[in-house]
Structures are given as C-alpha cells and as structure tokens.
C-alpha positions in Angstrom: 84.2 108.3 127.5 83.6 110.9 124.8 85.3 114.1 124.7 81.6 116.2 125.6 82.1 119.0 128.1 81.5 122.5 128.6 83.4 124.2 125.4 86.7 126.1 126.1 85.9 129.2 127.0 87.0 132.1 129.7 84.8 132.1 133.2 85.4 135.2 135.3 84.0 133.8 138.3 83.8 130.2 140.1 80.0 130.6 139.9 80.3 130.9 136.2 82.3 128.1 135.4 79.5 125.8 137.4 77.1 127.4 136.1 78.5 126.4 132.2 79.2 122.4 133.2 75.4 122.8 134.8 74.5 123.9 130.9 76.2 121.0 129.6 74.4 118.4 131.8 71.1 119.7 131.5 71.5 119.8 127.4 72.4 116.4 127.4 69.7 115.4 129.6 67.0 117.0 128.2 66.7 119.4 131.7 63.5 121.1 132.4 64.3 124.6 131.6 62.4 125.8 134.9 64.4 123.0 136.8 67.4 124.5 135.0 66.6 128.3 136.3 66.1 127.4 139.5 69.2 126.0 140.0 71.1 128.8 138.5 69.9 131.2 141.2 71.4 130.7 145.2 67.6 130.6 147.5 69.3 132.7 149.6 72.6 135.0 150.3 73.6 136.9 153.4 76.5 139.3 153.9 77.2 140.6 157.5 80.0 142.6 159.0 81.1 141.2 162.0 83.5 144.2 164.2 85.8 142.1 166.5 88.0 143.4 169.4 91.6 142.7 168.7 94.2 141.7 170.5 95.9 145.0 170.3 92.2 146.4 171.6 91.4 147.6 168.5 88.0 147.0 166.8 88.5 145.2 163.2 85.5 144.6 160.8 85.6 141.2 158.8 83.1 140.7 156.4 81.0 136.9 156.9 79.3 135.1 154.3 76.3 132.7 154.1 74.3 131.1 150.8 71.9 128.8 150.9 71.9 127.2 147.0 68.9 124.8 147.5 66.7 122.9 149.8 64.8 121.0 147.4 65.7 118.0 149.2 66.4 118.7 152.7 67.7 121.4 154.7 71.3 123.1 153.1 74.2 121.6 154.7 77.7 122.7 153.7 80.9 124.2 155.2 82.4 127.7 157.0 85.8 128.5 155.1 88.3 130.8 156.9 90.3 132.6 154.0 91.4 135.5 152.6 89.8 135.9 149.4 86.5 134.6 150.8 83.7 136.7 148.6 80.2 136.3 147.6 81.0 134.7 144.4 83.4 131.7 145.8 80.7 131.2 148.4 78.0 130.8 145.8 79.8 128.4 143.8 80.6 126.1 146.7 77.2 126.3 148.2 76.2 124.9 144.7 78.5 122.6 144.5 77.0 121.2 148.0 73.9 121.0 146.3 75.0 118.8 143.5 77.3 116.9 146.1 74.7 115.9 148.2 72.4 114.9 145.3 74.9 112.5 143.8 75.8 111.2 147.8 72.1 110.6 148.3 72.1 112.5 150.8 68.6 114.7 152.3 70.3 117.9 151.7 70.4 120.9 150.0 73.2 123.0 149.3 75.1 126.0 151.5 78.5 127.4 151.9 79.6 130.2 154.1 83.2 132.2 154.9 84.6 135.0 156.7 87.2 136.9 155.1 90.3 136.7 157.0 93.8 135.2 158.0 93.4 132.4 160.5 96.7 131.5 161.0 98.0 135.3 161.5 95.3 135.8 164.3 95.2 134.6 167.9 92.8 132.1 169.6 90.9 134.3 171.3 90.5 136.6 168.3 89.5 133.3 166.6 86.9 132.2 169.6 85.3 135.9 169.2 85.3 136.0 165.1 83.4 132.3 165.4 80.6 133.3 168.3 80.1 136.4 166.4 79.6 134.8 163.3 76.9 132.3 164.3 75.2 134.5 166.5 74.8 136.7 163.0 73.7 133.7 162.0 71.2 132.7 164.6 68.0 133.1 161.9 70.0 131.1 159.0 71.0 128.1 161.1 68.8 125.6 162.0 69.3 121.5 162.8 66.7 121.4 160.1 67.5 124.8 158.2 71.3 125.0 157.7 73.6 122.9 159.4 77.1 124.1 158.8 80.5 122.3 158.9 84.4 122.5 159.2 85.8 124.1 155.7 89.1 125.3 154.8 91.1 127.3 157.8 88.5 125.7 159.9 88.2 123.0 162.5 86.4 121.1 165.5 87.6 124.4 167.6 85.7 126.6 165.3 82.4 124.1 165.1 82.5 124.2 168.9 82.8 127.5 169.6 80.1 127.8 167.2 77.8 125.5 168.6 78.1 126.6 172.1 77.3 130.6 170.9 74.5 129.5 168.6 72.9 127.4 171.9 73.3 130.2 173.9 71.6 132.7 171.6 68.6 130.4 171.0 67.9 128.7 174.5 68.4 125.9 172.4 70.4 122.3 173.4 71.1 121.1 169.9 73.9 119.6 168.8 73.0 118.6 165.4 73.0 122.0 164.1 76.6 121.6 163.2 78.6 118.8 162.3 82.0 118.1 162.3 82.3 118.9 165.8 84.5 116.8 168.4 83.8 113.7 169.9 82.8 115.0 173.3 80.2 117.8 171.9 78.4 114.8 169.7 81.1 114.5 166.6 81.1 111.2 165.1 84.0 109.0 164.8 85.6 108.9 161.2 84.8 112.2 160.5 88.3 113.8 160.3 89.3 110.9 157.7 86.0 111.3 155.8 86.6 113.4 153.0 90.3 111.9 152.3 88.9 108.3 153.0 86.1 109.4 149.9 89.2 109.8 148.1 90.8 106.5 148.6 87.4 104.6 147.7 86.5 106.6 144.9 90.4 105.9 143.5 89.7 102.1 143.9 86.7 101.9 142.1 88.2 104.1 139.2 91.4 102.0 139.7 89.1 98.2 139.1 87.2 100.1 136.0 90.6 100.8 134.7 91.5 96.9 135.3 94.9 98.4 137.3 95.9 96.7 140.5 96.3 99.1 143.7 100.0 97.5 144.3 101.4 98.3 140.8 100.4 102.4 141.0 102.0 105.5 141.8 100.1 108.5 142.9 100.8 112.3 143.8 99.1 114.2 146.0 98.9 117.9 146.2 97.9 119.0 150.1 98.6 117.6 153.3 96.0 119.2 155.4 93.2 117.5 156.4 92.0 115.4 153.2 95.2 115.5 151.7 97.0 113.8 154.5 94.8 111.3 155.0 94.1 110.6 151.5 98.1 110.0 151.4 97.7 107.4 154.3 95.2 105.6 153.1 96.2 105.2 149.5 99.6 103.9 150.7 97.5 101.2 153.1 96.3 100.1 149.9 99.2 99.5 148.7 99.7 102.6 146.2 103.1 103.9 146.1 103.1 107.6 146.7 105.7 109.6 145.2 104.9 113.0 145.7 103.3 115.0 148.1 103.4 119.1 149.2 101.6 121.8 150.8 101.9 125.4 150.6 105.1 125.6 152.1 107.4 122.6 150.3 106.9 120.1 147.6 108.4 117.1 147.4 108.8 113.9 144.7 110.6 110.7 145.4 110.1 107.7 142.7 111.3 105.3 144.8 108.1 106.0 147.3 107.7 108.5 149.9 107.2 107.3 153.9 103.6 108.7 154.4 104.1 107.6 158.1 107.3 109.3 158.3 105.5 112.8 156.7 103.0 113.0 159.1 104.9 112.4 162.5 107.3 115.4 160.3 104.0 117.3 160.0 102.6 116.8 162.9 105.8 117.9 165.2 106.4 121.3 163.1 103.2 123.0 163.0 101.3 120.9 160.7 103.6 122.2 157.3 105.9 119.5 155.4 108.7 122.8 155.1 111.8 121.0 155.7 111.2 117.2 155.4 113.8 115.3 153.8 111.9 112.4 152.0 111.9 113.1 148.9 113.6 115.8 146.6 112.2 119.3 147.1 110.2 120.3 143.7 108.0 122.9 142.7 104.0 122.5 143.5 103.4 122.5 139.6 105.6 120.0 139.0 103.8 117.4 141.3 100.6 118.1 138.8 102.8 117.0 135.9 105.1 114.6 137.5 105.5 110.8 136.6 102.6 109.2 138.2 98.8 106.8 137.6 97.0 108.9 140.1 96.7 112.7 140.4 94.8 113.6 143.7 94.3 117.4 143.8 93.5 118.4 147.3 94.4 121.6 148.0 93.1 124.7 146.3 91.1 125.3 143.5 91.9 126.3 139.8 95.6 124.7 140.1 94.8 122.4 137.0 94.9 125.0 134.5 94.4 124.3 130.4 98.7 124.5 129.9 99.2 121.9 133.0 96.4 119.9 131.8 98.2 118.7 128.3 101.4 118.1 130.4 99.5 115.8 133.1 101.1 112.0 133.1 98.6 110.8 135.2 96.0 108.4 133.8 93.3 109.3 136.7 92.7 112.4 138.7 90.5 112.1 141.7 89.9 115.6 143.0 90.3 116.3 146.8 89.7 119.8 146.6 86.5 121.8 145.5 87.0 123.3 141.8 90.7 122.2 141.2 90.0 122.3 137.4 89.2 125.1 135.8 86.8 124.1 132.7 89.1 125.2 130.1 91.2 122.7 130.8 88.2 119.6 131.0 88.0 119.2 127.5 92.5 119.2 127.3 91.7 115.9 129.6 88.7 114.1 128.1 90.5 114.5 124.7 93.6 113.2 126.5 91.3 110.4 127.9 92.7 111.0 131.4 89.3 110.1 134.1 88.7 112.3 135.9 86.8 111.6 139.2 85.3 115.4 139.9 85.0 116.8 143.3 81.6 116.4 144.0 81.4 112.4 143.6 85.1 112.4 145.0 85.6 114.6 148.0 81.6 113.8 149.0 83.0 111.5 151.9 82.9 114.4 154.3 79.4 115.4 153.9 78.9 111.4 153.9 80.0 111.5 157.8 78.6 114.9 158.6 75.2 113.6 157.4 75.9 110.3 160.0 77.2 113.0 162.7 73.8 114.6 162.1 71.7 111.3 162.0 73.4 110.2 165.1 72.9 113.4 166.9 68.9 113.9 166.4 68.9 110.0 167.5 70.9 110.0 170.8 72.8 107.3 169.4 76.2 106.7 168.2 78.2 104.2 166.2 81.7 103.0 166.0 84.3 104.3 163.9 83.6 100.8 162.0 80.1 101.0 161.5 80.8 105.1 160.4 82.9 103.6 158.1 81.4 100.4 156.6 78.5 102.8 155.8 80.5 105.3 154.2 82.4 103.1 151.7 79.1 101.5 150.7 77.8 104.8 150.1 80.6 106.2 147.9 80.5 102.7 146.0 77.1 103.3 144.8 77.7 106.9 144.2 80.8 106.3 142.3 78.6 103.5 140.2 75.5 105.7 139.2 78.0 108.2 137.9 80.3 105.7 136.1 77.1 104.3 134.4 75.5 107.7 133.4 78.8 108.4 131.8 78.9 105.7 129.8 74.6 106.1 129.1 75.4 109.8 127.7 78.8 109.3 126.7 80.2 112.4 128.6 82.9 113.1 131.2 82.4 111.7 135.0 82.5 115.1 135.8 79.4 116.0 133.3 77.8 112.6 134.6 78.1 113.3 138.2 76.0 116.4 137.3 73.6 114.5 135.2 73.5 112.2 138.6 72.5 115.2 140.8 70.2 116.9 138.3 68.4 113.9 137.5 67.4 113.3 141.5 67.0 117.4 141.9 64.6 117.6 139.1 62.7 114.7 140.8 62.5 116.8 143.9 60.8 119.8 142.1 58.1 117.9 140.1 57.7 116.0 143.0 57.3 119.3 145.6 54.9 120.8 142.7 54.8 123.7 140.5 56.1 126.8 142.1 
C-alpha cells in the first residue's frame, strides 16, 4: 500500500473532508468530471422545526434534519442521529458516506442521513415518543419504502424506529413496515440486526487479520465505545479468540494487558445504565490513551474525528478497523499510510448494519423472514466480498483502503449514471 491520499490539509467541515478523499479517488481513477459533480452536491436537503410539548408544559422547538445524497442506485437508505451538535453539514457528510457505503456493500441504495438536534438522554420518554412522531410525520413526503427508508443512528433505537413507523402509517393510511428498518422483532425487525454493524467489524478485522498472515489467537485489540457496535464488536472479537485489552465509553476508560472479561463488561454495563463508569476490570485510563495504547487492532467506534494527526504518529496498532463514521480526520491519513498502519475505513467496515437493514427491508416487502443464521451467513459473505474488491483495488491503484473503498463505490456509482443516461 502506497502512501496516496488526500494531502494534509485543514477541512472546516465533515462534508469537506469527504468531499477531498472523493477528489483523490476520482483522480486516481480517471472519474468522469460530471459523475464527479454530481456526487459533490446532496439531491436533496430538508430542515424543519419541530415545537414539542415538554414535560414542564412548555413548548420547545428542536430543529430536524433530512438529506438525501443519491439515488442513483436505489432509493436513499441511512440513519436518524439523536445529538446535540446535529447540523446540516454533519448530516450531509453522513448521508454521503451512506452513499458510498452502500455502493461498496452492493447494496440497491442510495445515500441519506437525518438528526434532530437534541439531548436524548436528558429528556423523558414521552418527550422522546412526541419528538419521534413529530419528526416522521414532517417527514411524511421524504420517506417512502421505496424513497427513503430511515434507520436507528446514534442516540437512537428500536423505540425510536417504532414510534416512527407507527406515526408515519398513521399519517399515510399506509401498512408498511419496510419503510424503516432496524425496528424490533415484533414490528418486522430482522434478527441479527442489533449485532450487525459490530459483527461487520469482527469480519472485516479477520479478513485484514489473514492478509496480514496474523492468527486471531495471538492479537490484542482496543476498542473505543461500548454502545451498540462497540459492545458487540468487543464480544465477538474475543469469541475469536482476540484478547481485548482495552475498552471505554464516554464515561470511563479502561486497559488491562493481561485481557479484559468482555462478558464480565457487559453484564457491568448492562446493570448500570448501559455506561462502563465504575467497572473494575481493568485500570482506569484516559480515552486517548486507548487510541495509543499497546495493541494489533484499533477499532474506533465511538465518535468521529478522535484520530487526530498528533494521535496518529503515536498509534501502536498495526490495523485500525473503524466502527464509527469519520473517526479520522484526513490530516491524519497520510501520518498512517506513511506509518503503513491499514486501515479498514468506515464505510467498508461499519457497512454490516446497512448489510441487515437492507435484509430487514427485503424480508419485509416479501412477508418472509429468516433466521438469525441465515441473516448472518448472508452477511459475512457479503462483507467478505466487499472487503476483497476493496483489498484488490488498493493494491490495482496502489492507494489506502480507505481511497480504494471509494474507488470501489465510485466505480459502481459511475456505472449507474451512464447506465441511467445523460441528465
């Protein structure tokens, strides 16, 4: 792998800095320009204020976000984020990230993202229920089982896709529950969906780990997050036989080099309010320090823009397999490729969720659903073969995975516009 990515270089925005490894992958690719332009322009953006009766029976206004990036290949499909600094330009990045996601998944979607600005966790349930119905029945002319099918996102859950659902069905006269996915079981959710995204994870980090000619049961990893992709990220790496020693959220960190008891974290977790504050496994370090610590395996899964140029030349790990969206900031790409740490970027790596949300999808217009084993069997084959056209168009263009998994998606989005005709 050469040292070819997007030059060092300050990006004030998260739409920016994928917008400048877009540049890099179409340059090396020979990208149509019109292609190219395009894909540097969301299809569609909406912004709506949503007033919400509080608690305290006062009316507060929280501002909801929707962009559709693409549907050169299918309807958009991509998740609702709960989170305080929510804006127009974080949506707009992630709903092109979707786009590129699902193009290197092979997956028949486009790209979308949406958000409300808030604080999920300082508001009640039923100011949650409200803030949900209000924002898909906003939504009631963007959504559509073959539109814009949204899914669970940060600060988001099953609740939230319910609720959602069940206003959106209401508003539209409509019984159709494929218009959102990750939903639970009863409402039409498919099993293996809450794993997905932190199973993705765990394949992606074997097939890195067999190019690397590095046996499962002789590395060490760290993991940054235990929510949901995080956590089971942890649990399945350690089935495999990889010794975790760290692991943290935003309330504790914690290393241990002798191996930390994933089972023991999440009954920890799981009994005091989903947050690993307190646990005594391992010794209590700062969340920085499990980027740097001794370690094979980096998964980032919590946040984005937490491996920053400095941290990046103080990494020990010899592979980082991102579970979050945007963890690395571009600056510090070219600190890594020069370092010749792999990196397995976020949209080859942390695609396993859409993976399952396109199944819950299939299953739903079908009437039919599989077994956790089936979901999958199917999944793991269809990370393998992502993770495999990636690998090889890095090695074709000598470039970055991350720069190849781009290539990957641009190559089969291009297709789609020549295809679909001159606009």
């Amino acid at each position: 792998m050469s040292t070819q990515t997007a030059k060092a270089q300050t990006h004030e925005s998260m739409f920016d800095a994928v917008l400048a490894r877009l540049d890099v992958a179409a340059k090396l690719m020979n990208l149509s320009e019109d292609v190219a332009t395009i894909l540097r322009n969301p299809m569609k953006q909406v912004k709506v204020s949503l007033p919400i009766m509080m608690d305290n029976g006062k009316v507060q206004v929280f501002e909801g976000y929707r962009v559709v990036h693409s549907t050169i290949l299918g309807p958009s499909k991509g998740g609702v984020r709960y989170a305080m600094d929510v804006n127009q330009d974080e949506v707009m990045a992630l709903a092109a990230w979707m786009s590129f996601k699902c193009a290197v998944a092979n997956l028949p979607y486009g790209g979308a993202k949406g958000g409300i600005k808030c604080d999920p966790r300082a508001m009640s349930v039923g100011e949650l229920e409200r803030l949900s119905r209000a924002y898909a029945k906003s939504m009631k002319d963007v959504f559509g089982v073959n539109k814009d099918i949204p899914a669970p996102d940060m600060g988001t859950s099953g609740r939230e896709m319910a609720w959602m659902l069940d206003e959106f069905n209401k508003v539209t006269g409509e019984d159709s529950p494929g218009v959102i996915t990750g939903k639970p079981i009863v409402v039409g959710g498919s099993l293996g969906r809450d794993a997905a995204t932190g199973r993705g994870v765990m394949v992606n980090t074997l097939a890195a780990l067999k190019k690397m000619n590095l046996d499962p049961k002789s590395v060490t990893a760290a993991v940054q997050g235990f929510g949901n992709v995080g956590s089971h990220a942890a649990r399945l790496l350690h089935e495999k036989g990889i010794k975790i020693v760290a692991i943290g959220d935003h309330t504790a960190t914690f290393y241990n080099e002798k191996g930390i008891d994933i089972k023991a974290a999440l009954d920890f977790a799981a009994k005091n309010n989903r947050v690993l504050k307190g646990f005594t496994g391992g010794t209590e370090i700062g969340a920085n320090d499990l980027l740097t610590c001794k370690c094979d395996v980096l998964v980032p899964a919590a946040l984005q823009n937490v491996i920053t140029e400095e941290i990046a030349q103080n990494i020990q790990a010899k592979l980082i397999v991102e579970g979050a969206n945007g963890p690395t900031v571009p600056e510090a790409d070219h600190v890594l490729n020069e370092r010749k740490i792999i990196v397995v970027p976020d949209i080859l790596a942390n695609s396993g969720g859409v993976t399952v949300s396109y199944f819950e999808w299939v299953q739903n217009k079908a009437g039919y659903y599989w077994t956790e084993n089936e979901v999958n069997t199917k999944h793991d084959e269809k990370m393998e073969i992502a993770f495999s056209h990636v690998w090889n168009n890095a090695a074709e263009f000598k470039t970055s995975m991350r720069i190849a998994a781009y290539i990957t998606a641009l190559q089969k989005i291009g297709q789609g516009v020549t295809l679909k005709g001159n606009y």
